[in-house]
mmCIF file of the protein (N, C-alpha, C, O) and its ligand, coordinates in Angstrom:
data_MODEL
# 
_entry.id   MODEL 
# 
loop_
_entity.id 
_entity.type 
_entity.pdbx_number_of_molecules 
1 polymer     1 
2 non-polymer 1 
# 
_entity_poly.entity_id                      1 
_entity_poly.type                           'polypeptide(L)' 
_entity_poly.nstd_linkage                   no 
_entity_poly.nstd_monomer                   no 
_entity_poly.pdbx_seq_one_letter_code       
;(UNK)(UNK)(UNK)(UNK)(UNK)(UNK)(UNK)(UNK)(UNK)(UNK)(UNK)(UNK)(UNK)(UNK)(UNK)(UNK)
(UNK)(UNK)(UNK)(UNK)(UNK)(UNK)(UNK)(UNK)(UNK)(UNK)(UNK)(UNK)(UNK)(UNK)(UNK)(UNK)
(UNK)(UNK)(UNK)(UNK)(UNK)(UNK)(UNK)(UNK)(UNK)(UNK)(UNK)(UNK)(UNK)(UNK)(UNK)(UNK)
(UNK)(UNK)(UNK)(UNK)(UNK)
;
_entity_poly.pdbx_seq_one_letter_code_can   XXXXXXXXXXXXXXXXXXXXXXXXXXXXXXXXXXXXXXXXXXXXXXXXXXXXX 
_entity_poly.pdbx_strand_id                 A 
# 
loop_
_entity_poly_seq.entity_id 
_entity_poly_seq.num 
_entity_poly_seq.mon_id 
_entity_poly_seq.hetero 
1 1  UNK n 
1 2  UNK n 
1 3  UNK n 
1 4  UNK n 
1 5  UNK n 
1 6  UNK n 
1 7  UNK n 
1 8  UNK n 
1 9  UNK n 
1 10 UNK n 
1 11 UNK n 
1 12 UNK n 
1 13 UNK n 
1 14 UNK n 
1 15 UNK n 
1 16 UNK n 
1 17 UNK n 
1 18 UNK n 
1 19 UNK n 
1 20 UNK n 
1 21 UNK n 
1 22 UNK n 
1 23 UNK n 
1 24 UNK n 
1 25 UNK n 
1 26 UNK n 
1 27 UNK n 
1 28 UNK n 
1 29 UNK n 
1 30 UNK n 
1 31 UNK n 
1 32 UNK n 
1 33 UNK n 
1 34 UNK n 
1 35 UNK n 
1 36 UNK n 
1 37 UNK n 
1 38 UNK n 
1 39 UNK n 
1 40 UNK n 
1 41 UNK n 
1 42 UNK n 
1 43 UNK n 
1 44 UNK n 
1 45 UNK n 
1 46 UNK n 
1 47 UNK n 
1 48 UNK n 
1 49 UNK n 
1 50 UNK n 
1 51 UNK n 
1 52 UNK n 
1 53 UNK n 
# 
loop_
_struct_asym.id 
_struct_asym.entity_id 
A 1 
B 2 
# 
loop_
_chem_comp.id 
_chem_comp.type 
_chem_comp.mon_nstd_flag 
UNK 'L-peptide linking' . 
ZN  non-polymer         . 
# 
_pdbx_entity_nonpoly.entity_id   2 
_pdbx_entity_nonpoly.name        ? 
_pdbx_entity_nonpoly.comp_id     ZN 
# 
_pdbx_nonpoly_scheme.asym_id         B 
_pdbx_nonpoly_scheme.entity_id       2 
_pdbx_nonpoly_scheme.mon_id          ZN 
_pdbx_nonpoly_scheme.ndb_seq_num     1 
_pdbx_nonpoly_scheme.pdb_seq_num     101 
_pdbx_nonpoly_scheme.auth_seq_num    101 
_pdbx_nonpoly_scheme.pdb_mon_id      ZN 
_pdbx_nonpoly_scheme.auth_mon_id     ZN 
_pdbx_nonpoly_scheme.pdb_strand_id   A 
_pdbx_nonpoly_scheme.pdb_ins_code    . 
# 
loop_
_atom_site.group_PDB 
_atom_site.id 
_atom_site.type_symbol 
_atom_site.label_atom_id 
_atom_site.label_alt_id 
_atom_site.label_comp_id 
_atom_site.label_asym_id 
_atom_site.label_entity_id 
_atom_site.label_seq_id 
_atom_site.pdbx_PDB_ins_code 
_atom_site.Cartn_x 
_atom_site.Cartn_y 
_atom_site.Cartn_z 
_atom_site.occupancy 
_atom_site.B_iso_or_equiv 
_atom_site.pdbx_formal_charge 
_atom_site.auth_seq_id 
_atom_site.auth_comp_id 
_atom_site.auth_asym_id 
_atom_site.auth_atom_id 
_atom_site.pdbx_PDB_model_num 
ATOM   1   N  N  . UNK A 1 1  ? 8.985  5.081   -5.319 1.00 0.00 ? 1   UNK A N  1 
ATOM   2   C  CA . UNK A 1 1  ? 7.994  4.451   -4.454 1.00 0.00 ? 1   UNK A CA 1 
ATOM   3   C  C  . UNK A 1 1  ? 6.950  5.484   -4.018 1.00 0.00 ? 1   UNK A C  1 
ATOM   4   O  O  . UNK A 1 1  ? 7.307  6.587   -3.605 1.00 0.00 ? 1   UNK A O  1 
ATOM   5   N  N  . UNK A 1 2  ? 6.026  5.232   -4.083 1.00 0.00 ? 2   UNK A N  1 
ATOM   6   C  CA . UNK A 1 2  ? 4.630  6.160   -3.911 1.00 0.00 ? 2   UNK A CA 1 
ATOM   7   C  C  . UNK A 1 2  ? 3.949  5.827   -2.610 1.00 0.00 ? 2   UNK A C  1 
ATOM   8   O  O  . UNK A 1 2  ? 3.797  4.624   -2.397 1.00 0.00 ? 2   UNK A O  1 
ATOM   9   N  N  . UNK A 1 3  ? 3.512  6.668   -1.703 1.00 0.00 ? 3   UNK A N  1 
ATOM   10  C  CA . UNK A 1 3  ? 2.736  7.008   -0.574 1.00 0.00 ? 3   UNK A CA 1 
ATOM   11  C  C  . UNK A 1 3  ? 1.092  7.086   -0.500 1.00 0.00 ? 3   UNK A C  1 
ATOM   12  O  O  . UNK A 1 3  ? 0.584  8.066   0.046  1.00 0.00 ? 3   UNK A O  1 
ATOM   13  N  N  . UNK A 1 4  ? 0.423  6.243   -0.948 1.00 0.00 ? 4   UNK A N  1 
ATOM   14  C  CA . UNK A 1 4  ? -1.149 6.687   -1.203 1.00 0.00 ? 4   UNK A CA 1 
ATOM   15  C  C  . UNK A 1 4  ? -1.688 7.641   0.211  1.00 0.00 ? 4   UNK A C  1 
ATOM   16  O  O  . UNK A 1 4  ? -1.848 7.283   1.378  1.00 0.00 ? 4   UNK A O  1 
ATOM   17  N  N  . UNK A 1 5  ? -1.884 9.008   -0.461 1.00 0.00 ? 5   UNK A N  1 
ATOM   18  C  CA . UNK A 1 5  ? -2.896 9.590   0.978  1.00 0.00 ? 5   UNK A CA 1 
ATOM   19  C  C  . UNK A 1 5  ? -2.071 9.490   2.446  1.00 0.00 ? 5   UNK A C  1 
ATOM   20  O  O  . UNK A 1 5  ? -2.635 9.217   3.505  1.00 0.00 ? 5   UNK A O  1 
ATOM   21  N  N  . UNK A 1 6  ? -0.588 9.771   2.302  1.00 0.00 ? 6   UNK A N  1 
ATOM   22  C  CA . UNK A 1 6  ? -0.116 9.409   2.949  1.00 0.00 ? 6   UNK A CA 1 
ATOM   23  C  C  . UNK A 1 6  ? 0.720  11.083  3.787  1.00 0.00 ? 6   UNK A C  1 
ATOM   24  O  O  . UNK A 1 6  ? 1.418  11.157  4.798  1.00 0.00 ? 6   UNK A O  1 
ATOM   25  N  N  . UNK A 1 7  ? 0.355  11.940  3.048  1.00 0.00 ? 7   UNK A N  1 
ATOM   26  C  CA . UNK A 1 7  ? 0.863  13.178  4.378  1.00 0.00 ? 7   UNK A CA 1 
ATOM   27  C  C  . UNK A 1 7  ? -0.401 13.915  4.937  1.00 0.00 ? 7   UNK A C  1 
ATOM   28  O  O  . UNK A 1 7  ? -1.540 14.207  4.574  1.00 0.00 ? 7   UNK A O  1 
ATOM   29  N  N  . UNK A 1 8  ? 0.427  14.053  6.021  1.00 0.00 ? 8   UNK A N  1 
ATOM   30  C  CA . UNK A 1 8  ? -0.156 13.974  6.918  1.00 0.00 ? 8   UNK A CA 1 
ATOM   31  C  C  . UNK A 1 8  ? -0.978 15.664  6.941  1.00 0.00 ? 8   UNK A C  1 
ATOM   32  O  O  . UNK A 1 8  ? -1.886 15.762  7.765  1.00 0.00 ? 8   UNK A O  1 
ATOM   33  N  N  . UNK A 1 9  ? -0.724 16.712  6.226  1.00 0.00 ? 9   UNK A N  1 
ATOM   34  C  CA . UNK A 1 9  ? -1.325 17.805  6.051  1.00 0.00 ? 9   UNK A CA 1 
ATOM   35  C  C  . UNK A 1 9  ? -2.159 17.692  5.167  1.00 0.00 ? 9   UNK A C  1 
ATOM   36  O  O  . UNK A 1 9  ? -3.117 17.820  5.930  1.00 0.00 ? 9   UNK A O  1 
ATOM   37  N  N  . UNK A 1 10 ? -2.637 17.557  4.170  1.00 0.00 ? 10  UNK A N  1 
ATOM   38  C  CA . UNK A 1 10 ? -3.269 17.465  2.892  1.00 0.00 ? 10  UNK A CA 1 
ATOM   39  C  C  . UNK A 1 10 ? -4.058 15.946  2.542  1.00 0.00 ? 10  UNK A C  1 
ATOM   40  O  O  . UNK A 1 10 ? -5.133 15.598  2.053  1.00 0.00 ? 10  UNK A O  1 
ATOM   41  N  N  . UNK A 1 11 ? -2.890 15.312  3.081  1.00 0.00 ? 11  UNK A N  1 
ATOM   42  C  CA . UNK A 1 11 ? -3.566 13.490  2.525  1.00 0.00 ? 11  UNK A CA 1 
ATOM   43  C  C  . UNK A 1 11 ? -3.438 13.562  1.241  1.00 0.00 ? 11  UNK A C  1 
ATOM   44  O  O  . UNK A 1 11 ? -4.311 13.017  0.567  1.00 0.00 ? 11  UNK A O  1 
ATOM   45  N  N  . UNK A 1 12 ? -2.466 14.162  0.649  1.00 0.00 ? 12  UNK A N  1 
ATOM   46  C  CA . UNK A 1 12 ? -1.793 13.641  -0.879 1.00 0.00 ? 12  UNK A CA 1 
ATOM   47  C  C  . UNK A 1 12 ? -1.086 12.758  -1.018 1.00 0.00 ? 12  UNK A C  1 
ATOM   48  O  O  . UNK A 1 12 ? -0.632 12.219  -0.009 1.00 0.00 ? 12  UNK A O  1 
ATOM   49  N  N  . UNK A 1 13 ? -0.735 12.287  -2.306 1.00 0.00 ? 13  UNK A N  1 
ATOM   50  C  CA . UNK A 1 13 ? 0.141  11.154  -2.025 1.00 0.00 ? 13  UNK A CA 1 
ATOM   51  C  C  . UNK A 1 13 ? 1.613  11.521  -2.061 1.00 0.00 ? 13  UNK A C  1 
ATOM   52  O  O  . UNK A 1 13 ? 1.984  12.547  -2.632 1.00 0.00 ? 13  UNK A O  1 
ATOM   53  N  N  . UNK A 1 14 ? 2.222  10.924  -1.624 1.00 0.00 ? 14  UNK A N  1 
ATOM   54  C  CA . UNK A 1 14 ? 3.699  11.174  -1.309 1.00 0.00 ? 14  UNK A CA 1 
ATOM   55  C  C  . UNK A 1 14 ? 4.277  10.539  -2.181 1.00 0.00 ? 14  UNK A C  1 
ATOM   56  O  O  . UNK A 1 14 ? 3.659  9.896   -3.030 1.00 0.00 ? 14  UNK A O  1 
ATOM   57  N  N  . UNK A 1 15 ? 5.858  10.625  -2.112 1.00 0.00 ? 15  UNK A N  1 
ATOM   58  C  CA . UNK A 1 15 ? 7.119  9.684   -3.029 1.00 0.00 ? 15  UNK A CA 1 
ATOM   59  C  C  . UNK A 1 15 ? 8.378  9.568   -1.962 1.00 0.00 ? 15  UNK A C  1 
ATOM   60  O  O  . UNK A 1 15 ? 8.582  10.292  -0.988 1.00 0.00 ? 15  UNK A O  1 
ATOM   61  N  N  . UNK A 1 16 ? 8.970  8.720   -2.316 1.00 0.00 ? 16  UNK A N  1 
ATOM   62  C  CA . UNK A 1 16 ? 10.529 8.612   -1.747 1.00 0.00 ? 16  UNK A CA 1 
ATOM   63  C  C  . UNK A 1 16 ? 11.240 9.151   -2.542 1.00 0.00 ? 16  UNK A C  1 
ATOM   64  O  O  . UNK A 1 16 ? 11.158 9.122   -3.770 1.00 0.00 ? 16  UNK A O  1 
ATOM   65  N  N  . UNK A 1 17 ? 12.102 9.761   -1.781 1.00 0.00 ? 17  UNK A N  1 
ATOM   66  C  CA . UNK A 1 17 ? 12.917 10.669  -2.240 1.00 0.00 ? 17  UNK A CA 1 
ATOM   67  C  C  . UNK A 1 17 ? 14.168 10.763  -1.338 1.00 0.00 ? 17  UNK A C  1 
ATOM   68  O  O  . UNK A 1 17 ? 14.137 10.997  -0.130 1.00 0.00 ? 17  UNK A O  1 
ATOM   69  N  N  . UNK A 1 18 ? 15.563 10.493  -2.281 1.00 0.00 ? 18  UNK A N  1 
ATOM   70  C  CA . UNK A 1 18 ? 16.453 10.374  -1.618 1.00 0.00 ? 18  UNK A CA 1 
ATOM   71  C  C  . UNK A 1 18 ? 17.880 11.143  -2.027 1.00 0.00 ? 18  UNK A C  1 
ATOM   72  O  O  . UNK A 1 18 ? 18.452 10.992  -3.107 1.00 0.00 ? 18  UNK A O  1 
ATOM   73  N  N  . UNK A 1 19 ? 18.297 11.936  -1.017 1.00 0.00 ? 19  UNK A N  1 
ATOM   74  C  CA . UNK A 1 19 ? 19.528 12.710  -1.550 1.00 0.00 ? 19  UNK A CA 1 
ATOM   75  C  C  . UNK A 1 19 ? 20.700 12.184  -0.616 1.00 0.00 ? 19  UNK A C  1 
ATOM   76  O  O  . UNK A 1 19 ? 20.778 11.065  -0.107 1.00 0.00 ? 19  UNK A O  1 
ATOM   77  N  N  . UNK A 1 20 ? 21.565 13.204  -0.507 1.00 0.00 ? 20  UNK A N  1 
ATOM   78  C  CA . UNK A 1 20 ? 23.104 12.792  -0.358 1.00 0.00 ? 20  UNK A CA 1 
ATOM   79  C  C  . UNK A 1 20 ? 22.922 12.339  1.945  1.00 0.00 ? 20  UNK A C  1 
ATOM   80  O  O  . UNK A 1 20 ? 23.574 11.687  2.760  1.00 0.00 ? 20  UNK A O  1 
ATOM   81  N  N  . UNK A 1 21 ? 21.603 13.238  1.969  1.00 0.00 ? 21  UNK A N  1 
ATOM   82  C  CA . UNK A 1 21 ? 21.491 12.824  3.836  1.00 0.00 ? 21  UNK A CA 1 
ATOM   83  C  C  . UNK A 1 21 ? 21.148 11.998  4.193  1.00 0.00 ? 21  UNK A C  1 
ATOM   84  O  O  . UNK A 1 21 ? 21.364 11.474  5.286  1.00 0.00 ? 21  UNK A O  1 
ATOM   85  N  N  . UNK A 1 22 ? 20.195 11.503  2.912  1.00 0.00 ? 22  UNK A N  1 
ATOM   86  C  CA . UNK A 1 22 ? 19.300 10.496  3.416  1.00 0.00 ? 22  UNK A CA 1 
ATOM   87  C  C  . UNK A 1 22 ? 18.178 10.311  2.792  1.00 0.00 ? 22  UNK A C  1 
ATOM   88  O  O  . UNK A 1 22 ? 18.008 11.079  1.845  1.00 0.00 ? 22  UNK A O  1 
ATOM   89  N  N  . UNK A 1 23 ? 17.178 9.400   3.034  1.00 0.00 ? 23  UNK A N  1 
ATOM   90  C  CA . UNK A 1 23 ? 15.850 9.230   2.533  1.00 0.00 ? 23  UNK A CA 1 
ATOM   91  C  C  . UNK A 1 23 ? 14.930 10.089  2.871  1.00 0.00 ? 23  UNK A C  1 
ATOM   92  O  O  . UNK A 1 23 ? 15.105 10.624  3.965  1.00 0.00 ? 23  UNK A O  1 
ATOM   93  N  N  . UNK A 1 24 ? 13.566 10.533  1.995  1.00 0.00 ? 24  UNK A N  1 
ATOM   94  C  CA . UNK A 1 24 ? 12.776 11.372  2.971  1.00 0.00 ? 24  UNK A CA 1 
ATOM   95  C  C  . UNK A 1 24 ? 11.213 11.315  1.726  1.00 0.00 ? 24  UNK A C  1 
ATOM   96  O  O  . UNK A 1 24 ? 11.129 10.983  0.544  1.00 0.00 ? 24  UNK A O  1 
ATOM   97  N  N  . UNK A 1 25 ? 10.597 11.617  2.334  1.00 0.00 ? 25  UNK A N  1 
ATOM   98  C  CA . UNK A 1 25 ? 9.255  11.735  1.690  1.00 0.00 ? 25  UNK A CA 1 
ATOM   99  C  C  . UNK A 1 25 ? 8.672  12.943  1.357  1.00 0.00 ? 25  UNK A C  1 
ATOM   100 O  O  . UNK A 1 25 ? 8.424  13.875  2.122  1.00 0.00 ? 25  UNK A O  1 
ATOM   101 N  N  . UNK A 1 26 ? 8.426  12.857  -0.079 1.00 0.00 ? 26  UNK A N  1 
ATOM   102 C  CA . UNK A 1 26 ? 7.743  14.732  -0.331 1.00 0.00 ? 26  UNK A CA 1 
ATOM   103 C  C  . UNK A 1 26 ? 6.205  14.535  -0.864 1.00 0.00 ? 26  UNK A C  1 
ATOM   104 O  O  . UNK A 1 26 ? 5.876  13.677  -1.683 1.00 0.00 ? 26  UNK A O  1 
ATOM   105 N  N  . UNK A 1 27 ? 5.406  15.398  -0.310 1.00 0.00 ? 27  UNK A N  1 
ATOM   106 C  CA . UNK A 1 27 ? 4.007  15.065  -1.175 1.00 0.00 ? 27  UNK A CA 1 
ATOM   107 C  C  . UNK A 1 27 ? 3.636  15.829  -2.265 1.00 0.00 ? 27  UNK A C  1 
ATOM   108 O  O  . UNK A 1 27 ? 3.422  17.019  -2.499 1.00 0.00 ? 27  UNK A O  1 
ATOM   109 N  N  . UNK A 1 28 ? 3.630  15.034  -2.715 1.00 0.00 ? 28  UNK A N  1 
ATOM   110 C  CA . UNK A 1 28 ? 3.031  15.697  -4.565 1.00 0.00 ? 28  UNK A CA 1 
ATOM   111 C  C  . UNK A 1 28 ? 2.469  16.727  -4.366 1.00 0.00 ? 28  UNK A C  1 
ATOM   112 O  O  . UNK A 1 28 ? 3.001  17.611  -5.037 1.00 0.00 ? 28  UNK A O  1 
ATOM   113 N  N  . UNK A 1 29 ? 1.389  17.202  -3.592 1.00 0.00 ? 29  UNK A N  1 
ATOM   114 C  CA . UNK A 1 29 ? 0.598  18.001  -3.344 1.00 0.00 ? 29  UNK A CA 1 
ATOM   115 C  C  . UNK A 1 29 ? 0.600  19.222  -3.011 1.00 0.00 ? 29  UNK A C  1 
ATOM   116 O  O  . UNK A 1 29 ? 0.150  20.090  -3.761 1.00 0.00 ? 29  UNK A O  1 
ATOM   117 N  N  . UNK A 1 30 ? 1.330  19.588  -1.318 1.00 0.00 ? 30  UNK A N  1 
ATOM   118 C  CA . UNK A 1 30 ? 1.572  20.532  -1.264 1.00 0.00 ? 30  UNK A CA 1 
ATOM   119 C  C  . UNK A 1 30 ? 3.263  20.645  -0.918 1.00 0.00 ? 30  UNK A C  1 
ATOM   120 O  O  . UNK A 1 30 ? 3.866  21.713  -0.814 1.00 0.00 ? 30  UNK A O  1 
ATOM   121 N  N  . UNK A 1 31 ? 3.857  19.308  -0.772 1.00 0.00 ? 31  UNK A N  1 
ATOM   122 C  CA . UNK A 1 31 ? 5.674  19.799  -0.683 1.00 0.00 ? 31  UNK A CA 1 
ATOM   123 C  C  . UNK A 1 31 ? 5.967  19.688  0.391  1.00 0.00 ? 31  UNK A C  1 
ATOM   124 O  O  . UNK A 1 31 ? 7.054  20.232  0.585  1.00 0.00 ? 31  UNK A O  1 
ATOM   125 N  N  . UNK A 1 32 ? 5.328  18.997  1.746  1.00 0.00 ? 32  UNK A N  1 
ATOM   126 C  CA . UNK A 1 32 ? 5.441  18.998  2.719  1.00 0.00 ? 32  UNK A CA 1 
ATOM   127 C  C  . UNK A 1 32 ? 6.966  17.455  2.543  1.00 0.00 ? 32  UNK A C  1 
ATOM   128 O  O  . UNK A 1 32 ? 7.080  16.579  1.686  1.00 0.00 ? 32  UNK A O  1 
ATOM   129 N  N  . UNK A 1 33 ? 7.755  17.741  3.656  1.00 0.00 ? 33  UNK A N  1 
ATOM   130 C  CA . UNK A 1 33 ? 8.974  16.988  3.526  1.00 0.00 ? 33  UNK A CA 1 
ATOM   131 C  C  . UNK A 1 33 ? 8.726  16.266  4.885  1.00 0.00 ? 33  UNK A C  1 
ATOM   132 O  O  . UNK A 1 33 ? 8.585  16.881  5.943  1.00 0.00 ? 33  UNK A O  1 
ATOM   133 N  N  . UNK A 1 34 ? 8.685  14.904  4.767  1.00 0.00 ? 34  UNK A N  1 
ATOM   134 C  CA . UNK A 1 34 ? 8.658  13.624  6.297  1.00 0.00 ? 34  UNK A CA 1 
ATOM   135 C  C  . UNK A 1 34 ? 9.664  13.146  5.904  1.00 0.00 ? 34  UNK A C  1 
ATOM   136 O  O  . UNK A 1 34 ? 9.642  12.701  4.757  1.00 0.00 ? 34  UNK A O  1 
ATOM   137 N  N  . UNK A 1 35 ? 10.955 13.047  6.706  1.00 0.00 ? 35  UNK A N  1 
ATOM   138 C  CA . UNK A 1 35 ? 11.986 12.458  7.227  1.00 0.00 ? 35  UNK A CA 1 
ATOM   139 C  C  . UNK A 1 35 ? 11.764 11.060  7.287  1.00 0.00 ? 35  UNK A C  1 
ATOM   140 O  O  . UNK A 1 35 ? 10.674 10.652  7.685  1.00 0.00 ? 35  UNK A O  1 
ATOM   141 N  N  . UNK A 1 36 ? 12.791 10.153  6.891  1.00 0.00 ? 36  UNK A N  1 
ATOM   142 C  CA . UNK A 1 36 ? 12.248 8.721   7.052  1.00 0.00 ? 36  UNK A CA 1 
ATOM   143 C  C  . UNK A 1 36 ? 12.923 8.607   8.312  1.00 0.00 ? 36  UNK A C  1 
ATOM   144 O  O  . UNK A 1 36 ? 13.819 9.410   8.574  1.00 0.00 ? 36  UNK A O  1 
ATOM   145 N  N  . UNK A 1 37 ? 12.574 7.631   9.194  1.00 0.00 ? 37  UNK A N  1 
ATOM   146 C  CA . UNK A 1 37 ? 13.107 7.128   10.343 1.00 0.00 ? 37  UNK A CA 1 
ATOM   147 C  C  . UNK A 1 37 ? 14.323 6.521   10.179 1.00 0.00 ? 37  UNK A C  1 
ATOM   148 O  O  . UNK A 1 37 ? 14.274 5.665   9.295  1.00 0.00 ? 37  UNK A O  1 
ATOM   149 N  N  . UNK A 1 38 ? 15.271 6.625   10.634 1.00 0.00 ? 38  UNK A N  1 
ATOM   150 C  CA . UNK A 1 38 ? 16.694 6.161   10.473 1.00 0.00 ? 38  UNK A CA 1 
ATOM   151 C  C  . UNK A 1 38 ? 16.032 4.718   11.640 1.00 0.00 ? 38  UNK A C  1 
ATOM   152 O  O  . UNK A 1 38 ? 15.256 4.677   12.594 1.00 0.00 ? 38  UNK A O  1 
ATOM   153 N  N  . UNK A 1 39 ? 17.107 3.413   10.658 1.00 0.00 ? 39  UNK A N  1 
ATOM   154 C  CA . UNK A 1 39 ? 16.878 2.461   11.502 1.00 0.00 ? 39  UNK A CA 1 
ATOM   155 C  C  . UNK A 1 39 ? 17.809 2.411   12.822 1.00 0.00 ? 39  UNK A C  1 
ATOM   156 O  O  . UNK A 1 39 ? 19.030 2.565   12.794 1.00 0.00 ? 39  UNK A O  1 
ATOM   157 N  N  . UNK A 1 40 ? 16.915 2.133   14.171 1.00 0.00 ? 40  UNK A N  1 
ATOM   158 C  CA . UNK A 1 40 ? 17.881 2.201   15.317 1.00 0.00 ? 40  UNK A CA 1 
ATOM   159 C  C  . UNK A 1 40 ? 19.166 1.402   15.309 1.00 0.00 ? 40  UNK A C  1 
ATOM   160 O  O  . UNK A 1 40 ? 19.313 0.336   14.712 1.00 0.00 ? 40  UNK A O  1 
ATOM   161 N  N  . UNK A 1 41 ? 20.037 1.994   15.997 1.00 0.00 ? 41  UNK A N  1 
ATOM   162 C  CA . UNK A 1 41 ? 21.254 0.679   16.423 1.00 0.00 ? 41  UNK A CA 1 
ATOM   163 C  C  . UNK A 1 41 ? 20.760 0.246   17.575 1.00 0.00 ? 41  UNK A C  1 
ATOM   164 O  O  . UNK A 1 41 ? 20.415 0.952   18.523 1.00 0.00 ? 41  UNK A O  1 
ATOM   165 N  N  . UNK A 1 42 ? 20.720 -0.988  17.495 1.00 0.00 ? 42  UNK A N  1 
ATOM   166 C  CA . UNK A 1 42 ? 20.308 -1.799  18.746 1.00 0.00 ? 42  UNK A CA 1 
ATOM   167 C  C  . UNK A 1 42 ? 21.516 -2.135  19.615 1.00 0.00 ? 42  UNK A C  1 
ATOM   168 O  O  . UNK A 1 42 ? 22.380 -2.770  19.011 1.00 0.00 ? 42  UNK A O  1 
ATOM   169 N  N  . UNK A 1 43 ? 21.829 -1.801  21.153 1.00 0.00 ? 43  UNK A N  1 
ATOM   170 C  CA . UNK A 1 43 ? 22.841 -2.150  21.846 1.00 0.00 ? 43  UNK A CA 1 
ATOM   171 C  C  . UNK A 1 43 ? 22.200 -3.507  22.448 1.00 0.00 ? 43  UNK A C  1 
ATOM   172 O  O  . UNK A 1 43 ? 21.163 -3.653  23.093 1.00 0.00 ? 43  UNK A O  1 
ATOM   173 N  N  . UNK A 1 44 ? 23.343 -4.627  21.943 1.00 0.00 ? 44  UNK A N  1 
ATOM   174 C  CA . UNK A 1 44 ? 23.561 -5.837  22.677 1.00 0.00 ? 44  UNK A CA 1 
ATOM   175 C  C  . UNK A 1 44 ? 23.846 -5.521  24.346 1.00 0.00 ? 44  UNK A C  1 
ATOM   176 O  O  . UNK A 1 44 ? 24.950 -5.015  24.547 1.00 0.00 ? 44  UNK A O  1 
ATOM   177 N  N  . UNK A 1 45 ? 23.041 -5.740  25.513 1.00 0.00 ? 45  UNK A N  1 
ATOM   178 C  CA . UNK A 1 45 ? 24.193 -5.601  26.798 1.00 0.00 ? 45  UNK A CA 1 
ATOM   179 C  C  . UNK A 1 45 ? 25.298 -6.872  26.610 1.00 0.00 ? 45  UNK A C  1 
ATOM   180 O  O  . UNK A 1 45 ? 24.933 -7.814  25.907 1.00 0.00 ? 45  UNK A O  1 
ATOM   181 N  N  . UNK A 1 46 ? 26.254 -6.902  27.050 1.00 0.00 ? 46  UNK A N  1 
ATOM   182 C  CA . UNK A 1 46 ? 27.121 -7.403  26.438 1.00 0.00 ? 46  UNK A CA 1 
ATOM   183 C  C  . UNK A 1 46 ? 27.126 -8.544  28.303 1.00 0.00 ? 46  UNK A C  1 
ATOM   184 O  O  . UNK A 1 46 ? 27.136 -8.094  29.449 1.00 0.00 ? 46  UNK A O  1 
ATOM   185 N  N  . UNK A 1 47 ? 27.121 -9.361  28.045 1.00 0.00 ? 47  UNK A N  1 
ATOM   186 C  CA . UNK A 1 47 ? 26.938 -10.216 29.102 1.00 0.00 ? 47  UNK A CA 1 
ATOM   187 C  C  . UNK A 1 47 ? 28.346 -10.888 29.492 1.00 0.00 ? 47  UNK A C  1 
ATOM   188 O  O  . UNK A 1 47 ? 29.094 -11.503 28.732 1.00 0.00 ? 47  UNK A O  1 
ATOM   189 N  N  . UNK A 1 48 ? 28.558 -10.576 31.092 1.00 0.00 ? 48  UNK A N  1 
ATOM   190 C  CA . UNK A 1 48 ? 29.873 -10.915 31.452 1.00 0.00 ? 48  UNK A CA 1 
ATOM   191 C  C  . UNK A 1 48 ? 29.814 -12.677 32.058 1.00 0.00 ? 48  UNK A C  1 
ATOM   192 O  O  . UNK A 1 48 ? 28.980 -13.116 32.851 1.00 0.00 ? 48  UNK A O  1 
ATOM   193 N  N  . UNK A 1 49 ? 30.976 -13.473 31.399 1.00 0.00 ? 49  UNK A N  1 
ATOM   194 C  CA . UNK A 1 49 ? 30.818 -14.656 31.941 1.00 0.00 ? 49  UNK A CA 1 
ATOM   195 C  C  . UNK A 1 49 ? 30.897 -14.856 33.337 1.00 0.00 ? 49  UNK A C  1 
ATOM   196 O  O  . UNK A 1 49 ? 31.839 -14.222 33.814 1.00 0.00 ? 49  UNK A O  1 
ATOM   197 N  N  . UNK A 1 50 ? 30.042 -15.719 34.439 1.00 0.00 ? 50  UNK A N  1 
ATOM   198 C  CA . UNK A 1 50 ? 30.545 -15.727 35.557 1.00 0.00 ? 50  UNK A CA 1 
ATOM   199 C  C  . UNK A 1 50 ? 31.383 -16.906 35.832 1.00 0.00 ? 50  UNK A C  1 
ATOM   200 O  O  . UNK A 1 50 ? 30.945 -18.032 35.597 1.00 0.00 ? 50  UNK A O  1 
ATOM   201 N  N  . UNK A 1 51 ? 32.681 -16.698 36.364 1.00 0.00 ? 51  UNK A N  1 
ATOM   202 C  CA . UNK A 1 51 ? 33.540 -17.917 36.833 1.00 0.00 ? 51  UNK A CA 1 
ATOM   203 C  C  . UNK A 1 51 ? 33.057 -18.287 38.064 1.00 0.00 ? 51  UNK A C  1 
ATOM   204 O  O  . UNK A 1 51 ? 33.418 -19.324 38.621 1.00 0.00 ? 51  UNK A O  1 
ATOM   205 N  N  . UNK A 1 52 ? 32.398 -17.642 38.451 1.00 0.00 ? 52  UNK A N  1 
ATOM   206 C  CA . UNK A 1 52 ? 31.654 -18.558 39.946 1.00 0.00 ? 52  UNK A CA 1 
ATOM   207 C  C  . UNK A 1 52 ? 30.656 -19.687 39.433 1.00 0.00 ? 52  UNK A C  1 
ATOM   208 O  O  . UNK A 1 52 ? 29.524 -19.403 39.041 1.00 0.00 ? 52  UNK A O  1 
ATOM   209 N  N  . UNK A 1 53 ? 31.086 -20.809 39.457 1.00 0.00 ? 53  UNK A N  1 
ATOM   210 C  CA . UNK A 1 53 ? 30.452 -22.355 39.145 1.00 0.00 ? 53  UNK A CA 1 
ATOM   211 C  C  . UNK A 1 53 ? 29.702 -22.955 40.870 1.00 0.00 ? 53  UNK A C  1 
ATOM   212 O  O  . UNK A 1 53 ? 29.164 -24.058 40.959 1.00 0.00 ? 53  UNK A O  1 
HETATM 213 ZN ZN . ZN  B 2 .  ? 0.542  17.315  1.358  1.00 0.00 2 101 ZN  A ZN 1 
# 
């Protein structure tokens, strides 16, 4: 997957690139490495029933 003009030092284009940590982005250009964002875990608050009717 390709990055058009997409780092942020140079404005080369980038690629995905993925090893054993994780995903990450390198630019063709000069080699600069962007970390992909790990997707958050979202905490449910966990809602207590009330027995007061
Ligand atoms: Zn670059």
């Amino acid at each position: 997957m390709l990055y058009f003009k997409a780092c942020p030092k140079c404005l080369g284009d980038m690629h995905l690139t993925e090893d054993m940590y994780g995903a990450y982005k390198e630019c063709m250009q000069c080699g600069l490495i962007q970390d992909i964002e790990a997707p958050k875990i979202v905490q449910v608050p966990v809602r207590k029933a009330s027995k007061a009717a």
